[in-house]
VEXDREN-2710 file (C-alpha; in Angstrom, 1 decimal):
% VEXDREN-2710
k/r/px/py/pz
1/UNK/47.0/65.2/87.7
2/UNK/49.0/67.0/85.5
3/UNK/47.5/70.6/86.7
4/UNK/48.4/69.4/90.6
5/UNK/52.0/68.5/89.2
6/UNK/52.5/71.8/88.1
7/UNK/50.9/73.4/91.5
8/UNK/53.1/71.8/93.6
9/UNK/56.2/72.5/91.5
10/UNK/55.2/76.4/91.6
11/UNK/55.1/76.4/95.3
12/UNK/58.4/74.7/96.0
13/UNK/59.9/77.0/93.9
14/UNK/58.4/79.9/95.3
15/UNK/59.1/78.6/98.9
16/UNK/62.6/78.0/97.7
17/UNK/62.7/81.7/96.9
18/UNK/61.1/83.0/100.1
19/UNK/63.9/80.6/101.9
20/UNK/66.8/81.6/99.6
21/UNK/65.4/85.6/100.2
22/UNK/65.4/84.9/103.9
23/UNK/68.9/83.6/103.4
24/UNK/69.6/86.9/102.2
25/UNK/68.0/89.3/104.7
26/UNK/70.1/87.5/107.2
27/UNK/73.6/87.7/105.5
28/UNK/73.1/91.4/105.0
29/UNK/71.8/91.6/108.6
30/UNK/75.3/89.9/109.8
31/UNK/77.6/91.6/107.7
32/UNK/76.1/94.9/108.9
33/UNK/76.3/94.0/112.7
34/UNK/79.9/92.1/111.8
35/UNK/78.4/88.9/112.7
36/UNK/81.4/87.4/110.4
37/UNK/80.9/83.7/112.3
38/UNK/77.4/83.7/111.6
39/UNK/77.5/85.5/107.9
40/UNK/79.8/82.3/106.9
41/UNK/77.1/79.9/108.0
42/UNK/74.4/81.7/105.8
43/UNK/76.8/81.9/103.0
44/UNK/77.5/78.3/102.9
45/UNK/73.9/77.7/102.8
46/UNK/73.3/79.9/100.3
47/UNK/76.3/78.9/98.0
48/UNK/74.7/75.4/98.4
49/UNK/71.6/76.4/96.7
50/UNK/73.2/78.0/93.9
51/UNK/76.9/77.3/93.5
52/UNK/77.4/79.4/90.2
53/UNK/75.9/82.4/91.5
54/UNK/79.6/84.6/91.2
55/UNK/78.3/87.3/93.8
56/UNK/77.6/84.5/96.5
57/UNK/81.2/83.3/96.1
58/UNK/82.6/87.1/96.3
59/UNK/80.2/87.6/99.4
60/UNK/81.6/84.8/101.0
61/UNK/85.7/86.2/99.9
62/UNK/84.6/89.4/102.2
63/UNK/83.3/87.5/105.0
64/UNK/86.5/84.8/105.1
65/UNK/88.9/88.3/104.8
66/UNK/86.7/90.1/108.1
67/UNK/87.7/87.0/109.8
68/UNK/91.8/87.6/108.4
69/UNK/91.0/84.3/106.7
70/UNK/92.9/85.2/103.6
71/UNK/93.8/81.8/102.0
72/UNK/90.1/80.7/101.5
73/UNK/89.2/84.2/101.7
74/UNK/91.4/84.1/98.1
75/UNK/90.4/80.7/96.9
76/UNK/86.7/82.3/97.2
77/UNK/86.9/85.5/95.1
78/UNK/89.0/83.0/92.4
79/UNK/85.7/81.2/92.1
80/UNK/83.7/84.4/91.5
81/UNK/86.0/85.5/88.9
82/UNK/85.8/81.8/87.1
83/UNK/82.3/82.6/86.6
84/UNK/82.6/86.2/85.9
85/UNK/85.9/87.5/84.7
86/UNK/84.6/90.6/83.6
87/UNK/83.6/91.9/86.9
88/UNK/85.6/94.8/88.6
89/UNK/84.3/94.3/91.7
90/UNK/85.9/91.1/91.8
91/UNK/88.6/91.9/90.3
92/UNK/89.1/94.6/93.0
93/UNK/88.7/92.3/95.6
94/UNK/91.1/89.6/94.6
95/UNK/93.7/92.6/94.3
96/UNK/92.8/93.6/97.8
97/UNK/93.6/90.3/99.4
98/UNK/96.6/89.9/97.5
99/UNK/97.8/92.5/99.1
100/UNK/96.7/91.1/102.3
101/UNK/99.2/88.1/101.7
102/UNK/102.3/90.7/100.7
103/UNK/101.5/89.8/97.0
104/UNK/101.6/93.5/96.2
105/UNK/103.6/92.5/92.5
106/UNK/100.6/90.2/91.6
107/UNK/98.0/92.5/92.7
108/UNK/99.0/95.2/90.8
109/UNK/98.7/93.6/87.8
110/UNK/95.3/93.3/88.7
111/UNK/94.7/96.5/90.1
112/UNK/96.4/97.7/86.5
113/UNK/93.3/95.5/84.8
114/UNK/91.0/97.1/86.7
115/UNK/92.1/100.9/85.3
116/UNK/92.0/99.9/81.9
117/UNK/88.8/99.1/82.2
118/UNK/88.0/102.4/84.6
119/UNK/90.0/105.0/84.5
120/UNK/88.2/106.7/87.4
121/UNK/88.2/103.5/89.9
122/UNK/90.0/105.3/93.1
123/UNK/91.2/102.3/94.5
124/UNK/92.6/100.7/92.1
125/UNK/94.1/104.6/90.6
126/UNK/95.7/105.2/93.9
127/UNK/97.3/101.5/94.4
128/UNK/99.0/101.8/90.8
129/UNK/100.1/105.1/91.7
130/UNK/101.7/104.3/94.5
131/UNK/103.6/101.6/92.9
132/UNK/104.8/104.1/90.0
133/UNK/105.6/106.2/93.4
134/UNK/107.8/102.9/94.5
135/UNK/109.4/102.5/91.3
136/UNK/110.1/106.2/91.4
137/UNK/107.6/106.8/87.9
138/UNK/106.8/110.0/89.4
139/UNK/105.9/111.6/86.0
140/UNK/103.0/108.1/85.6
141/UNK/102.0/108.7/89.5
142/UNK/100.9/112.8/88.5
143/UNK/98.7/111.7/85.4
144/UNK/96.6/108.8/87.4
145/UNK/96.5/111.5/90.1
146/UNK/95.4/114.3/87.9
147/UNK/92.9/112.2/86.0
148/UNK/90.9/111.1/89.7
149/UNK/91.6/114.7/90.8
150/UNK/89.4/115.9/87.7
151/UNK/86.6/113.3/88.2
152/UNK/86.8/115.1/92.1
153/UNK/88.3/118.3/92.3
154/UNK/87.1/118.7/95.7
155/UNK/89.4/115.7/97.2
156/UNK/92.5/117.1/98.8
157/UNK/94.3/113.5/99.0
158/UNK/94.5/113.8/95.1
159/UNK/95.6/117.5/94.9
160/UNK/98.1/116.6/98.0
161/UNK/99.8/113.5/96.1
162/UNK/99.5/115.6/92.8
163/UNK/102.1/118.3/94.9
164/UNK/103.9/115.1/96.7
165/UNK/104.6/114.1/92.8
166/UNK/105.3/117.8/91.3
167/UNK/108.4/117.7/94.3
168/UNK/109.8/114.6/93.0
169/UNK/109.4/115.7/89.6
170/UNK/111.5/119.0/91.0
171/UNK/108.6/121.5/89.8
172/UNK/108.7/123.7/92.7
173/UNK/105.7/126.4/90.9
174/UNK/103.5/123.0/90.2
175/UNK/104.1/121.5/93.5
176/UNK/103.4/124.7/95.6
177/UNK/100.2/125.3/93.2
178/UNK/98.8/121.8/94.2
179/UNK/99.9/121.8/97.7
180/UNK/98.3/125.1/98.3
181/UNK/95.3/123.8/96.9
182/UNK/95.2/120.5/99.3
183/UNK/95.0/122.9/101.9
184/UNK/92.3/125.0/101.0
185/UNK/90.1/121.6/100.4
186/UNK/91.3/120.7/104.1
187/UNK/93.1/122.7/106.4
188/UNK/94.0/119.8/108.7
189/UNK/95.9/118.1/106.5
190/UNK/99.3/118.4/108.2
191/UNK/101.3/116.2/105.6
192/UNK/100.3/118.9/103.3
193/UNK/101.5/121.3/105.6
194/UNK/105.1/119.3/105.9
195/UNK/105.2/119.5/101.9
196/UNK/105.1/122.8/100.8
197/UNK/107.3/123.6/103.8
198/UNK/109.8/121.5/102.5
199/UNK/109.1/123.2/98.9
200/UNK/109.4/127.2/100.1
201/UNK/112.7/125.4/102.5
202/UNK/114.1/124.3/98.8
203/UNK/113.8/127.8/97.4
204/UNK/115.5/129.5/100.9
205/UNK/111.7/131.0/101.2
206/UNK/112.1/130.8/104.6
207/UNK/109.6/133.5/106.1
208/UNK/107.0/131.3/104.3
209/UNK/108.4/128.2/105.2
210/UNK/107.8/129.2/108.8
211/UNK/104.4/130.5/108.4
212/UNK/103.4/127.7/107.0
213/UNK/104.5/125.5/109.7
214/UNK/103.3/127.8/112.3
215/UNK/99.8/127.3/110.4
216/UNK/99.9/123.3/111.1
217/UNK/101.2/123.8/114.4
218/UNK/97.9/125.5/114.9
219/UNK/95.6/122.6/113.9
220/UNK/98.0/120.0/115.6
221/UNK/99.7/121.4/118.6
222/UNK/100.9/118.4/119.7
223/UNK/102.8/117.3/116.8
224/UNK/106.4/117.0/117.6
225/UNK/107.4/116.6/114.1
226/UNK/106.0/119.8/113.6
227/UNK/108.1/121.8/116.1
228/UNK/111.2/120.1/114.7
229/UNK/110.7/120.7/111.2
230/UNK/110.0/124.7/112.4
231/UNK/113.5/124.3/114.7
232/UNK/115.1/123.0/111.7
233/UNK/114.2/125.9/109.3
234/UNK/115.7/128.0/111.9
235/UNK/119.0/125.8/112.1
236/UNK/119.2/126.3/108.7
237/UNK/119.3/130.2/108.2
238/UNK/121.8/129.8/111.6
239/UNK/119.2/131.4/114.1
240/UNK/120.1/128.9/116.7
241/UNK/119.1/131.4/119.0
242/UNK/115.4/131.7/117.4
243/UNK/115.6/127.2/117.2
244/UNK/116.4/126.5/120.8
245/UNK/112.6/127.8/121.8
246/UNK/111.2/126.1/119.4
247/UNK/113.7/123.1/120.1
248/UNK/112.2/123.5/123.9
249/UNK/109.3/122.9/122.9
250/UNK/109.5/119.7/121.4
251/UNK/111.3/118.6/124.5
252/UNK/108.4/119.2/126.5
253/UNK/106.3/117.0/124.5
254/UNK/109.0/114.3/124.1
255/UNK/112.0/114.6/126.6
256/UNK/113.7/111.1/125.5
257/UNK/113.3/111.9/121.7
258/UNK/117.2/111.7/121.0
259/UNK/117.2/114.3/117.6
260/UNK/115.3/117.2/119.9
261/UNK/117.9/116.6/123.0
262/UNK/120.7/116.7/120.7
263/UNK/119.9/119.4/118.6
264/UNK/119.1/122.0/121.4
265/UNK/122.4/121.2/122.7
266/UNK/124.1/121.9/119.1
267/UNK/121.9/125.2/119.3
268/UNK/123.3/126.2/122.2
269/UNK/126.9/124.7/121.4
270/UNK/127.0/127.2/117.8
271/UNK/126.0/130.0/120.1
272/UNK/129.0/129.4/122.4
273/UNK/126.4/128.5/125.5
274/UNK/128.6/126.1/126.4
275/UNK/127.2/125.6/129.7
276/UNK/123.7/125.1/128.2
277/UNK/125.0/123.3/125.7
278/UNK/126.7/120.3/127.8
279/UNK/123.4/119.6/129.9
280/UNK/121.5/118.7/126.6
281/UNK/124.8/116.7/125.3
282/UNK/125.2/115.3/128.1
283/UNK/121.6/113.8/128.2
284/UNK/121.8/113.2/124.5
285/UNK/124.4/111.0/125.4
286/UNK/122.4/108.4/127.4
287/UNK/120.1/108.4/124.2
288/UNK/122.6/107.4/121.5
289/UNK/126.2/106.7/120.0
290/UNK/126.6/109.7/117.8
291/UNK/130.2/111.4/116.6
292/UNK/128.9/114.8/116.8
293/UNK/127.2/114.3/120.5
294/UNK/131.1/113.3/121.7
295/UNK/132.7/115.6/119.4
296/UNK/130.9/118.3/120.8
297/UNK/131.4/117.9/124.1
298/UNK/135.2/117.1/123.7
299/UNK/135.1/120.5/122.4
300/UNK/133.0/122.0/125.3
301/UNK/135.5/120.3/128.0
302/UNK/138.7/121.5/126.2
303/UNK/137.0/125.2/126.9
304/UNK/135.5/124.6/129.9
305/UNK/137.6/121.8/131.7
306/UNK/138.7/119.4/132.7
307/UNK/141.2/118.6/129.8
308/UNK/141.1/114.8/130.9
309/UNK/137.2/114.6/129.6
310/UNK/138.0/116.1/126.6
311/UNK/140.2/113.5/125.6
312/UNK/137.9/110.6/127.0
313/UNK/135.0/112.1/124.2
314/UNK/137.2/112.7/121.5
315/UNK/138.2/109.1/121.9
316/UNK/134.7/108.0/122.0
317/UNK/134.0/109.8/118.4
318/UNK/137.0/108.7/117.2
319/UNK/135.6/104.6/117.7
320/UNK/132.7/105.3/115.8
321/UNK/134.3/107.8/112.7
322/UNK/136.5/104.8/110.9
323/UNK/137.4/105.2/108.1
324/UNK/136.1/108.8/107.6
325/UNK/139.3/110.5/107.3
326/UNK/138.5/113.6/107.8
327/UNK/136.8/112.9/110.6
328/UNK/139.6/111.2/111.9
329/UNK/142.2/114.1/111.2
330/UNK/139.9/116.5/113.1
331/UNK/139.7/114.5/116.2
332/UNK/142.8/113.6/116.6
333/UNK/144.2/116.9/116.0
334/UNK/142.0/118.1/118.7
335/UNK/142.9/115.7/120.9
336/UNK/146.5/116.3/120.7
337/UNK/145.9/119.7/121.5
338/UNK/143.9/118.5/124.8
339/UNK/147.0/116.6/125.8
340/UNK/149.4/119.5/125.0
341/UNK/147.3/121.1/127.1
342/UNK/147.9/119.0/130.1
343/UNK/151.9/118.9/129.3
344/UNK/151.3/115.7/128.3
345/UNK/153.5/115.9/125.2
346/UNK/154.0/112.3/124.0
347/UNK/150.9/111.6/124.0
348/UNK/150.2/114.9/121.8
349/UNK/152.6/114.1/119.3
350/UNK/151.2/110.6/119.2
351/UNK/147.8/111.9/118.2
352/UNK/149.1/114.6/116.1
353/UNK/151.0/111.2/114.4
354/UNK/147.9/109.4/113.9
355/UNK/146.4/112.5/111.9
356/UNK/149.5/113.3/109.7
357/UNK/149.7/109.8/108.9
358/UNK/146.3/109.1/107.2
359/UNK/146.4/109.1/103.4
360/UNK/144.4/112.2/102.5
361/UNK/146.0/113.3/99.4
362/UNK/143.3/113.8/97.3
363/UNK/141.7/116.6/100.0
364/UNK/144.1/119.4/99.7
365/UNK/143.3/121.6/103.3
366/UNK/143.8/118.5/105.4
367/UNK/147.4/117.9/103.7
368/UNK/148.0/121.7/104.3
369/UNK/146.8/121.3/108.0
370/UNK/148.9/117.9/108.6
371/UNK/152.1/119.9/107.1
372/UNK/150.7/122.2/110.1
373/UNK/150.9/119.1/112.5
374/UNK/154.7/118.1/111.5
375/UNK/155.4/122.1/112.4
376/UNK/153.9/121.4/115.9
377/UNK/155.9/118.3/116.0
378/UNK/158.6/119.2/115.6
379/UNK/158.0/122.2/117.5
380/UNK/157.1/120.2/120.8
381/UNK/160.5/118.4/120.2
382/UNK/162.6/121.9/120.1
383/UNK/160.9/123.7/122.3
384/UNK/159.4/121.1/125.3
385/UNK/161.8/118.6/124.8
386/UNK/164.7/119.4/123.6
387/UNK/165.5/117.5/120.7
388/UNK/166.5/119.3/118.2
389/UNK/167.4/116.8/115.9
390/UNK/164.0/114.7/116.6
391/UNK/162.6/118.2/115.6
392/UNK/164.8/118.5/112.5
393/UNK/163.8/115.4/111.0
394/UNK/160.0/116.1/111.5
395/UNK/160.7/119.7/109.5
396/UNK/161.8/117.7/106.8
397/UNK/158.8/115.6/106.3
398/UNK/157.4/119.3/105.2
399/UNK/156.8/119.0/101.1
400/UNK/157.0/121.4/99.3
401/UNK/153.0/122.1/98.3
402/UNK/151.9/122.8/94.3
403/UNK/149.3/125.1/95.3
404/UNK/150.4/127.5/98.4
405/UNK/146.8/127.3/100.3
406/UNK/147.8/130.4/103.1
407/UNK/150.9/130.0/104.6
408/UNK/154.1/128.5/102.6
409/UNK/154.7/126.3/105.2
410/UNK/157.9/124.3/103.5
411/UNK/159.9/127.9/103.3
412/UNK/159.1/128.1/107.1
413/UNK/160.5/124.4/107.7
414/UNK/163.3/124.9/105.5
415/UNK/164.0/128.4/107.6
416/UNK/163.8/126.5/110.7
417/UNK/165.8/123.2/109.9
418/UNK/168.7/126.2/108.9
419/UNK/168.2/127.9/112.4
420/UNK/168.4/124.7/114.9
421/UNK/171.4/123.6/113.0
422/UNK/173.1/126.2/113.5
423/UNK/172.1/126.0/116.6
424/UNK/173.0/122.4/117.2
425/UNK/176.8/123.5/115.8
426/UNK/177.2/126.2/117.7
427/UNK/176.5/123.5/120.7
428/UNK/179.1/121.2/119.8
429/UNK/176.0/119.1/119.0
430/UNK/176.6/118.5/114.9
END
């Protein structure tokens, strides 16, 4: 009796076994063919069989996060790690889905766990990383990167951030070693590419700069970014004339991208192709609100004509410049010229009113130049209107400056007060 007792136990057991091995077979089968709906089922069962079995609960975490499932998908892997706290697979995971659910704070105290225990576990290295990279730790971000980068010196994402953390940390001979070396471990890696540009750009290396731009424009020639950073290397050395190709082309490959539109028309604005210049303004214009886009072409129409639309832009940039004062100087002083221009001399010496009478006195050249406006004041009034005493009292707003920039432009009010008085009494005026 005893001996069948003992028979029959053995076979349940071993078809238990088979069953739970079946069980088995077919969750790997699902996972692999992403059979999420139909993996859950099997784990259920199986986590019904054995309910302290950590890996079954952790299989089950992956499943519920395929199907973007992530509160029960974190519930799950919490019940793996209640069995087995030690495990950094687990431990991995519940960091993952942390993440998942914008926890990013909690997981990396998890993810930080993880590298204590395994300095070389890449996910969990380059997740801490990039939060020292957050928290602008750029000097903790190198030494997690340098330590996975000697456990693989053959991955160029580790010798690239190594480079990415070398320019933060402002060594340029560190950061073009490593950068140098991402590329040599893959040649397509454009953000590489973008880096040490940026580094040789820093150091006013410019022929190298551009070559190595030219080099990523090769293995991504449709890359807009590319051709602008290449434009914008040009911009800076002023070789607007050598930009605006390379300007062109971008605009080809993006026609409504507002940076490209507006900076081939500044090209061909600092080159005095004014023509040129207002067809890309001008379509820059229907692309965005921007001072210099209205400034620009106030400028152009004040050369070109008419006067009238130079005065309608500089208006436009003047709405969008408060309170940057010198901003505000500029363009109003511009467009009281536009309306001297047109004869229109009230309205100049309005304008030239609203520049003198912003409170600049801590930037020296702009009080020189608005001593400059009262001149043309008063000017206007002596010699367009004929009010010499209107004119008199604007020459005496001249101070006398404490440091004499260029001109000595209170002698020349004082000189001319003398002269119209003289004039006004020899008028029967005074």
């Amino acid at each position: 009796m005893l001996k069948n007792y003992f028979c029959i136990l053995i076979i349940v057991i071993t078809t238990n076994v088979v069953f739970s091995q079946n069980l088995q077979n077919d969750l790997q089968y699902y996972l692999i063919t992403s059979q999420y709906e139909k993996a859950l089922k099997v784990s259920e069962e199986l986590i019904k069989s054995d309910s302290n079995d950590a890996n079954l609960h952790y299989q089950r975490s992956i499943i519920y996060k395929q199907l973007y499932k992530y509160s029960e998908s974190l519930n799950s892997i919490q019940k793996a790690i209640a069995i087995d706290k030690d495990n950094n697979s687990y431990l991995s995971e519940y960091a993952v889905i942390l993440m998942k659910r914008d926890k990013d704070a909690e997981a990396i105290i998890i993810w930080e766990k993880v590298l204590e225990r395994d300095s070389l576990n890449i996910n969990a290295g380059i997740a801490v990383a990039n939060q020292y990279i957050k928290d602008k730790k750029f000097d903790k971000a190198y030494r997690i990167y340098q330590n996975l980068y000697e456990s693989d010196t053959l991955n160029g994402f580790f010798a690239r951030n190594l480079g990415f953390c070398s320019i933060k940390l402002r060594d340029s001979k560190s950061s073009i070693k490593w950068l140098t070396q991402a590329i040599k471990l893959d040649s397509l890696d454009i953000k590489a590419y973008e880096y040490l540009t940026l580094v040789y750009t820093s150091l006013e290396k410019f022929d190298l700069a551009i070559e190595t731009i030219e080099n990523a424009i090769r293995f991504d020639p449709e890359n807009i970014n590319l051709y602008i950073k290449k434009g914008e290397t040009h911009v800076m050395q002023n070789h607007n004339y050598q930009a605006i190709p390379v300007f062109e082309k971008a605009f080809k490959l993006s026609p409504e991208n507002e940076y490209v539109v507006k900076s081939l028309g500044e090209c061909h604005f600092f080159i005095d192709e004014y023509v040129e210049a207002k067809y890309y303004l001008r379509l820059a214009e229907l692309l965005l609100n921007d001072v210099q886009v209205f400034q620009h072409l106030g400028d152009i129409y004040s050369k070109l004509g008419p006067i009238d639309s130079s005065i309608i832009y500089y208006n436009k940039a003047l709405e969008l410049v408060k309170p940057d004062y010198i901003s505000l100087f500029l363009l109003n002083e511009k467009k009281g010229r536009s309306y001297y221009a047109l004869n229109d001399f009230q309205k100049s010496i309005e304008a030239f009113n609203l520049a003198i009478d912003l409170e600049v006195q801590d930037i020296l050249w702009i009080r020189f130049q608005q001593d400059k406006l009262i001149i043309d004041i008063a000017s206007i009034y002596a010699d367009r209107l004929n009010d010499k005493k209107t004119a008199i009292d604007y020459y005496k707003k001249v101070k006398k400056a404490k440091v004499i920039v260029n001109k000595d432009y209170y002698q020349y009010a004082q000189d001319q007060i003398t002269k119209l008085n003289e004039e006004l009494f020899f008028e029967g005026k005074l």
